[in-house]
ZAMARGU-4260 file (C-alpha; in steps of 0.2 Angstrom, whole numbers, plus 5000, padded with zeros to 4 digits):
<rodrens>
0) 4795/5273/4798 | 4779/5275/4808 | 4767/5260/4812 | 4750/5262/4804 | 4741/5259/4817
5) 4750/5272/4828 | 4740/5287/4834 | 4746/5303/4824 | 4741/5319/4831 | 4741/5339/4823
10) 4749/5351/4832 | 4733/5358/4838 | 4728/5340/4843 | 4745/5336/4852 | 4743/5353/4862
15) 4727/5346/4867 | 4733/5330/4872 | 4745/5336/4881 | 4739/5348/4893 | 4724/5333/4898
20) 4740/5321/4902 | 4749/5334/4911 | 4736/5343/4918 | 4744/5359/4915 | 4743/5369/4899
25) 4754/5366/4886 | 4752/5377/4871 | 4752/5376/4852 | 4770/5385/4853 | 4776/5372/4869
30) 4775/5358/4855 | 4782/5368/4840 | 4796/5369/4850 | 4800/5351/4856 | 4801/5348/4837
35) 4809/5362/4831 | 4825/5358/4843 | 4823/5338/4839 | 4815/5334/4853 | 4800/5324/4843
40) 4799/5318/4828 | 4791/5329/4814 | 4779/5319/4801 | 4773/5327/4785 | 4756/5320/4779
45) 4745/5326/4769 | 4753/5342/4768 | 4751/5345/4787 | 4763/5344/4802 | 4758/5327/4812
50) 4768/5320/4826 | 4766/5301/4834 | 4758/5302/4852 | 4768/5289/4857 | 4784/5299/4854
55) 4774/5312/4863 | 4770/5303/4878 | 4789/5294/4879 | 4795/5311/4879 | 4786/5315/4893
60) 4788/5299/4902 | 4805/5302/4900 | 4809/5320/4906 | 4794/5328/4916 | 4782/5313/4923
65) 4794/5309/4936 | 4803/5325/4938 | 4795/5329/4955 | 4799/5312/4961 | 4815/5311/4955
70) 4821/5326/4964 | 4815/5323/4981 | 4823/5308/4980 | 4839/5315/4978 | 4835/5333/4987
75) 4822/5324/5001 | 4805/5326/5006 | 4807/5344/5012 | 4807/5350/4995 | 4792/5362/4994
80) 4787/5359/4973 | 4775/5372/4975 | 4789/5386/4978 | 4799/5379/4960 | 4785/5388/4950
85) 4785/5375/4935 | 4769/5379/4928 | 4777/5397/4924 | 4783/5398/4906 | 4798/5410/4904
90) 4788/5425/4897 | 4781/5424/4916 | 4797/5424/4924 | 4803/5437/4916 | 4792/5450/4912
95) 4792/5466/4908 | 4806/5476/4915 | 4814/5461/4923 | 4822/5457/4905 | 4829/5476/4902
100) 4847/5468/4903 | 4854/5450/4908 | 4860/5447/4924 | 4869/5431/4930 | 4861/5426/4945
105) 4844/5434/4949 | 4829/5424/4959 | 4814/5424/4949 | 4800/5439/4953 | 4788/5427/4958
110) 4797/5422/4973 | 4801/5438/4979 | 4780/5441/4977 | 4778/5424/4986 | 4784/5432/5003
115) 4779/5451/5000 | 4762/5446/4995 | 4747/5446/5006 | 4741/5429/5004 | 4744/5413/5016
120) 4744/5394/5011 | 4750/5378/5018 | 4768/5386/5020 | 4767/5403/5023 | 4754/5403/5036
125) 4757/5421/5039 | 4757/5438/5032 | 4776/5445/5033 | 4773/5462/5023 | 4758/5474/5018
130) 4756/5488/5008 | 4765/5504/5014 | 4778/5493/5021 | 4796/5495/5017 | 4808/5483/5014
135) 4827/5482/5013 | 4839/5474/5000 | 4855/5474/5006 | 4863/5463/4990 | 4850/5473/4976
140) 4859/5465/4959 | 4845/5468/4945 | 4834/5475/4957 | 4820/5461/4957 | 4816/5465/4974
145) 4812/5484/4970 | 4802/5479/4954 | 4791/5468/4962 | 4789/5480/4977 | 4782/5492/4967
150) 4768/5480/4959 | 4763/5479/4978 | 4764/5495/4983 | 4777/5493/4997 | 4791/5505/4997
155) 4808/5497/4993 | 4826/5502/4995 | 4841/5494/4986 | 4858/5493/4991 | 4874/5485/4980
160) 4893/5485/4980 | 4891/5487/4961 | 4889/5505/4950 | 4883/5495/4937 | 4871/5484/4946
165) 4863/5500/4953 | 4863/5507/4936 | 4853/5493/4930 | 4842/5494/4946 | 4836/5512/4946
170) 4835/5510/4926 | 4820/5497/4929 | 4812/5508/4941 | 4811/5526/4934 | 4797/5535/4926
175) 4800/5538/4906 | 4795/5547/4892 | 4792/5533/4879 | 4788/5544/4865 | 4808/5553/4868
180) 4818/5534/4871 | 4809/5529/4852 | 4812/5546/4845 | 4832/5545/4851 | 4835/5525/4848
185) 4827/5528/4829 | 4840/5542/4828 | 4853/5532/4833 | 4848/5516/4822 | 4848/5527/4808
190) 4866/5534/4810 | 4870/5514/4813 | 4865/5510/4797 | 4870/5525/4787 | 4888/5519/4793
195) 4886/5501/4788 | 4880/5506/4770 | 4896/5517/4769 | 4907/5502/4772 | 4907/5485/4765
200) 4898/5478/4779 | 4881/5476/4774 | 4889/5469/4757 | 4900/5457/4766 | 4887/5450/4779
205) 4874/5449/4765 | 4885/5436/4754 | 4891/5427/4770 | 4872/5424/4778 | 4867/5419/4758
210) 4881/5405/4757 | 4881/5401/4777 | 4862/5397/4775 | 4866/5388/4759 | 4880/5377/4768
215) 4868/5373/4782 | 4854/5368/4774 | 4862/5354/4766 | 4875/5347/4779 | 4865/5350/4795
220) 4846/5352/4790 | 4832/5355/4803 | 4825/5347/4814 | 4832/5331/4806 | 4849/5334/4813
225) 4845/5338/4828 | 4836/5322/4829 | 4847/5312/4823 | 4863/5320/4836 | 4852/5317/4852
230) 4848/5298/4846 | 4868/5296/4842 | 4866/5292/4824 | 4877/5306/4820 | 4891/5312/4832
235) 4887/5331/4834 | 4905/5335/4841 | 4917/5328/4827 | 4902/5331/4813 | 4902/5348/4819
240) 4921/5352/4817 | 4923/5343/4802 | 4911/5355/4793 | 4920/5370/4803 | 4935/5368/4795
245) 4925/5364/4779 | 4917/5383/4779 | 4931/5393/4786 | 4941/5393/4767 | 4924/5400/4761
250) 4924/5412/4775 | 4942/5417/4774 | 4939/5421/4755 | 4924/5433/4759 | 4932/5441/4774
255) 4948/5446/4758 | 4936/5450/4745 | 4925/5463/4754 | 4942/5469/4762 | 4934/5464/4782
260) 4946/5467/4796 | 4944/5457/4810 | 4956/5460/4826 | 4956/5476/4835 | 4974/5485/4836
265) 4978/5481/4853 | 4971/5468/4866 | 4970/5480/4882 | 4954/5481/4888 | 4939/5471/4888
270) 4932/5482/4873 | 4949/5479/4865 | 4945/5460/4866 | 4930/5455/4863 | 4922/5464/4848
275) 4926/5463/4829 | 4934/5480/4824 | 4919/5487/4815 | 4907/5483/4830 | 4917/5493/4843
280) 4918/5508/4831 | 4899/5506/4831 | 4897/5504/4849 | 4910/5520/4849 | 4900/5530/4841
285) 4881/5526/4849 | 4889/5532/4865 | 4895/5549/4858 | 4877/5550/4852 | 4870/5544/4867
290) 4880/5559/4878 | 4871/5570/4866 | 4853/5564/4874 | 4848/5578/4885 | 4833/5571/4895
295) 4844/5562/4908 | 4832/5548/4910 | 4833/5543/4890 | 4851/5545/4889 | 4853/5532/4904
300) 4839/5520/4897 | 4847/5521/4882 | 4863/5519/4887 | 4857/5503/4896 | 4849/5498/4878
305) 4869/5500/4873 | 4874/5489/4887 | 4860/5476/4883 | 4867/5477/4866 | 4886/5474/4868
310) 4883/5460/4878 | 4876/5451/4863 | 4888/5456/4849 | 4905/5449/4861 | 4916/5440/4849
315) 4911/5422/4857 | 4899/5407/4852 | 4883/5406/4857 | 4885/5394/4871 | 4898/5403/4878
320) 4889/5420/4881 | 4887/5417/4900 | 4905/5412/4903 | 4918/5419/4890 | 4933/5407/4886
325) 4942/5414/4869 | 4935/5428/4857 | 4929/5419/4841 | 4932/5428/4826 | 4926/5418/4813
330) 4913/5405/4810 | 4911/5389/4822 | 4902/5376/4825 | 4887/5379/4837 | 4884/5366/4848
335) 4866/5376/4854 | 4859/5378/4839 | 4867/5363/4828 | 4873/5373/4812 | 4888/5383/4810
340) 4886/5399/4817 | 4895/5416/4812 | 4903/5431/4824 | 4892/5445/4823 | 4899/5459/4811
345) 4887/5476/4816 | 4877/5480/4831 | 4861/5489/4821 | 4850/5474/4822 | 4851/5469/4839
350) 4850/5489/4847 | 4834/5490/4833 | 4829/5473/4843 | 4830/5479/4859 | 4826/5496/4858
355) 4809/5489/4851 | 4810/5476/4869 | 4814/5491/4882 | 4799/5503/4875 | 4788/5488/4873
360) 4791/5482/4893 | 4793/5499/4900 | 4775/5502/4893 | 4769/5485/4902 | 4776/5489/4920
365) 4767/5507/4918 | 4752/5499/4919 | 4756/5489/4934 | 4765/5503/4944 | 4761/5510/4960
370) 4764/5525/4970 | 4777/5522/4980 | 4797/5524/4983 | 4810/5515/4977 | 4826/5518/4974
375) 4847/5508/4972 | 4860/5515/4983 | 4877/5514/4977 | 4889/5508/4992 | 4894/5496/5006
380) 4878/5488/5014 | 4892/5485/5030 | 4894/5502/5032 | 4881/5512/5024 | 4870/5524/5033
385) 4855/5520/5026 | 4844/5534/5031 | 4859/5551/5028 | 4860/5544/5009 | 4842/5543/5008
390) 4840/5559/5015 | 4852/5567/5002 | 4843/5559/4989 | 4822/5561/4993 | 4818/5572/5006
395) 4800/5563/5006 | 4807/5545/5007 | 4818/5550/5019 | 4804/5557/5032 | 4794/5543/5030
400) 4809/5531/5033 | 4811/5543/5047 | 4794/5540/5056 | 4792/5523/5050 | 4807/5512/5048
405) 4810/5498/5038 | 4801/5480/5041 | 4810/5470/5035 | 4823/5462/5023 | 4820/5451/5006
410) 4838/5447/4996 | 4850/5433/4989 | 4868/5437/4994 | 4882/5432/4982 | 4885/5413/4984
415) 4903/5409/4990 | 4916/5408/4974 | 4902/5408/4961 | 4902/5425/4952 | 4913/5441/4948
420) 4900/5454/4947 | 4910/5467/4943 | 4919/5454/4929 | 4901/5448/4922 | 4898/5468/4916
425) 4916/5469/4912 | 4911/5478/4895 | 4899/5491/4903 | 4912/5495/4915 | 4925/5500/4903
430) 4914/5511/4892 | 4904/5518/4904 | 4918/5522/4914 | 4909/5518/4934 | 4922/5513/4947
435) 4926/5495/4949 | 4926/5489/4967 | 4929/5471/4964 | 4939/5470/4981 | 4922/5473/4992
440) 4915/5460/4983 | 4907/5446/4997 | 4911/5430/4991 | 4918/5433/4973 | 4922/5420/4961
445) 4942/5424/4961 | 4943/5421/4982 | 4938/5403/4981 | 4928/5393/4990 | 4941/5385/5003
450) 4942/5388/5023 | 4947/5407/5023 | 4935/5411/5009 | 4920/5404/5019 | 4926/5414/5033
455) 4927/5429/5025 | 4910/5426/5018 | 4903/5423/5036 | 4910/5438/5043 | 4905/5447/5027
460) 4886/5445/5027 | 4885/5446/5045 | 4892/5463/5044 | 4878/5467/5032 | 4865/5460/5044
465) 4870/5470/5059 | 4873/5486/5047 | 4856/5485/5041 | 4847/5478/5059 | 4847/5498/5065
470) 4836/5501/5054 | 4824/5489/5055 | 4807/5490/5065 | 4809/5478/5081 | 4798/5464/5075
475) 4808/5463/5058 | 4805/5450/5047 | 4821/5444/5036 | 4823/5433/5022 | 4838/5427/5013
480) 4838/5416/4999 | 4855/5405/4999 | 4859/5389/4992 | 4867/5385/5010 | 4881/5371/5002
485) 4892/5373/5016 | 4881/5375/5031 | 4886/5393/5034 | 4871/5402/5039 | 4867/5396/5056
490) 4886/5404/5062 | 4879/5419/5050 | 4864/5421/5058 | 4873/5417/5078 | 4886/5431/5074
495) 4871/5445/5068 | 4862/5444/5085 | 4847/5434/5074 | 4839/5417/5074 | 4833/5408/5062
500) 4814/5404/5064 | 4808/5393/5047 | 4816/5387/5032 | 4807/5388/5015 | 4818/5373/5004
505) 4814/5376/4985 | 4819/5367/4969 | 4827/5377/4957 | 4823/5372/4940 | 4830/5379/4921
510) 4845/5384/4927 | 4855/5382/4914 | 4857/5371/4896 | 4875/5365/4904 | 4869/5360/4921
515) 4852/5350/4923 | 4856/5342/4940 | 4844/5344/4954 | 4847/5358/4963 | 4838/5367/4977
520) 4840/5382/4990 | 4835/5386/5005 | 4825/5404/5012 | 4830/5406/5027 | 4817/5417/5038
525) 4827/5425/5053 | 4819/5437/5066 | 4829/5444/5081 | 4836/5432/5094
</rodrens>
């Protein structure tokens, strides 16, 4: 029960509040959200929203007064704040095309804009790039580096191990007809849906959403349940399976009446595993309408729509979209959103979604682009003659690399035993059919992160840096972002013939919901020794 004489504030009011005690703004929406997932308490007075300021400011007190003090304790003193970019909400970090299609792993644009920018403050005391410049990523993943180029007006060359990774890269860059990707997405949504309503599918989901929401409302209702889990007065974990098992005779009984099959015939491939049968017939048949595009830039964007798509309709839980464990065909308990959840049964509504997303960002980079190059290169950045595949590509690219040569470099090489790339698009792969080469892979997840994988790591990006030093100008300026764990890139930076002349350390924050701990890494600058 609330003390009378404690201060109750309006949304509005809280918002208000909050952005004085912070000095920062916190929005309308920022304080929705800490009490729609139970963060704060909700009071309903007089038929309006109120919240306590003392829960308010214990909330804060608790988690983001003392953040930045917090973490220098534990990271030190040499921890540039400034560079963490906390003030950004995550529309900021990723804007426009830099959502086009998740990608485990990628900086944020605004630190790839921090260094090829033309502005100097207390830490970067100088101008490294200008406009006309080209830089160089050697490890391109979603192509952030190219992106952000192209905002500045510096040319931009991308290089990475991975088909799809490039796919996704040049995707974000290239010039569309917005007018033709809406006509062809709404073609293919509604040969989506003609399919569902000749099936029992839309029947079948109807019923099951009706009686899910139903079940939920009572047993977990929000935000009251979330409150009461992150305070302990109800354990979330064996609640939460108690209530599975509860539903799933309800959901076995839908899944015979409307005749539903579940598994797939055979468990070969990735798209054998991980979808419901009726999703990977829909996914089937979006990419036989998706060959039939004939402007080649629609059929990839789409295509990427497709990809964007499938990674959202994998037979998993919500929490475990990152890092699959088991296919999950049938309801569960979701430990990120507190309910029970369901599989997902058809693809129609999230391609709709994101078809609606991709046309929406593609027209906000347009307004922002520049006129210059930019481009991903499939292929081995150890062995890769830059210049010859550029030529083969654009003529005019090619003589201005000619005459000009590259300034410098901005990338984040994989991190040693962290990721599978290739493994991370596993779906993408199989359907569009590019060439896996999982075995080039610098650092991947499934070598490990013992004596010989470091070494191979070492050797690895060092081949990279030498590769890509003849076709830098002299006074190169190079930039890796790492988190250095294991004190590898002095020897990296000895064996590529460079030195490393400043280090920019950096707090990495909203990682992800699993892991909260502090965390930095470190940009190396590294010039020619």
């Amino acid at each position: 029960m609330i003390n009378k004489q404690e201060e109750l504030m309006t949304i509005q009011e809280a918002s208000e509040w909050a952005s004085n005690y912070l000095d920062r703004e916190v929005t309308a929406s920022n304080i929705s959200y800490l009490i729609q997932y139970g963060r704060i308490k909700k009071i309903e007075k007089n038929g309006r929203i109120q919240i306590s300021k003392k829960d308010l400011k214990n909330y804060y007190e608790s988690y983001l007064g003392k953040r930045e003090i917090k973490w220098k304790k534990q990271l030190g003193d040499d921890l540039n704040w400034e560079l963490s970019f906390d003030n950004l909400k995550e529309a900021d970090t990723t804007k426009h095309v830099h959502r086009l299609h998740p990608y485990k792993g990628k900086f944020i644009p605004q630190l790839v804009e921090y260094f090829l920018d033309d502005h100097t403050d207390a830490y970067k005391d100088e101008v490294y790039f200008n406009k006309g410049d080209i830089v160089l990523d050697p490890f391109c993943g979603s192509g952030t580096t190219l992106v952000q180029a192209n905002e500045l007006g510096i040319h931009a060359i991308g290089i990475d191990i991975s088909e799809f990774n490039t796919f996704i890269s040049n995707a974000k860059i290239t010039r569309y007809n917005l007018e033709d990707i809406e006509y062809e997405t709404n073609r293919i949504l509604k040969m989506l849906n003609e399919m569902d309503e000749s099936s029992n599918i839309v029947k079948f989901e109807n019923e099951l959403s009706d009686v899910l929401s139903k079940f939920n409302n009572r047993y977990f209702p929000s935000p009251e349940y979330k409150r009461k889990v992150r305070n302990k007065e109800i354990d979330g974990k064996k609640y939460g399976k108690e209530k599975e098992k509860e539903f799933l005779p309800i959901y076995y009984n839908l899944v015979n009446k409307y005749g539903i099959k579940l598994k797939q015939d055979n468990d070969e491939t990735f798209l054998d595993k991980w979808y419901i049968s009726n999703v990977r017939k829909e996914i089937d048949m979006t990419f036989d309408l998706i060959k039939d595009i004939k402007n080649i830039n629609t059929k990839k964007i789409v295509a990427l729509i497709l990809s964007r798509t499938m990674r959202s309709c994998r037979a998993t839980t919500h929490s475990d979209l990152a890092t699959l464990k088991a296919p999950v065909l049938t309801t569960y308990y979701c430990h990120k959103h507190g309910k029970i959840c369901k599989p997902l049964f058809t693809i129609s509504n999230w391609f709709s979604r994101y078809s609606n997303d991709t046309i929406k960002r593609l027209r906000e980079f347009d307004k922002l682009r520049t006129d210059s190059y930019q481009i991903c290169l499939s292929g081995d950045s150890r062995n890769m003659d830059i210049f010859e595949v550029i030529k083969e590509k654009n003529k005019l690219f090619y003589e201005l690399l000619r005459e000009n040569k590259i300034n410098g470099i901005f990338t984040s090489p994989p991190y040693v035993g962290l990721i599978n790339y290739h493994e991370q698009h596993a779906y993408a792969y199989d359907l569009f059919g590019f060439n896996r080469r999982d075995d080039l892979e610098i650092g991947p997840l499934f070598r490990g992160r013992g004596k010989e994988a470091r070494k191979l790591y070492v050797q690895g990006i060092s081949d990279v840096l030498i590769n890509c030093k003849r076709f830098l100008v002299d006074d190169f300026n190079i930039f890796i972002v790492a988190n250095d764990k294991y004190n590898l890139y002095p020897e990296i930076a000895k064996k590529s013939g460079l030195k490393i002349v400043n280090e920019f350390k950096r707090p990495v924050l909203n990682r992800t919901e699993k892991d909260k701990k502090a965390y930095s890494e470190i940009i190396f600058h590294m010039k020619r020794r």
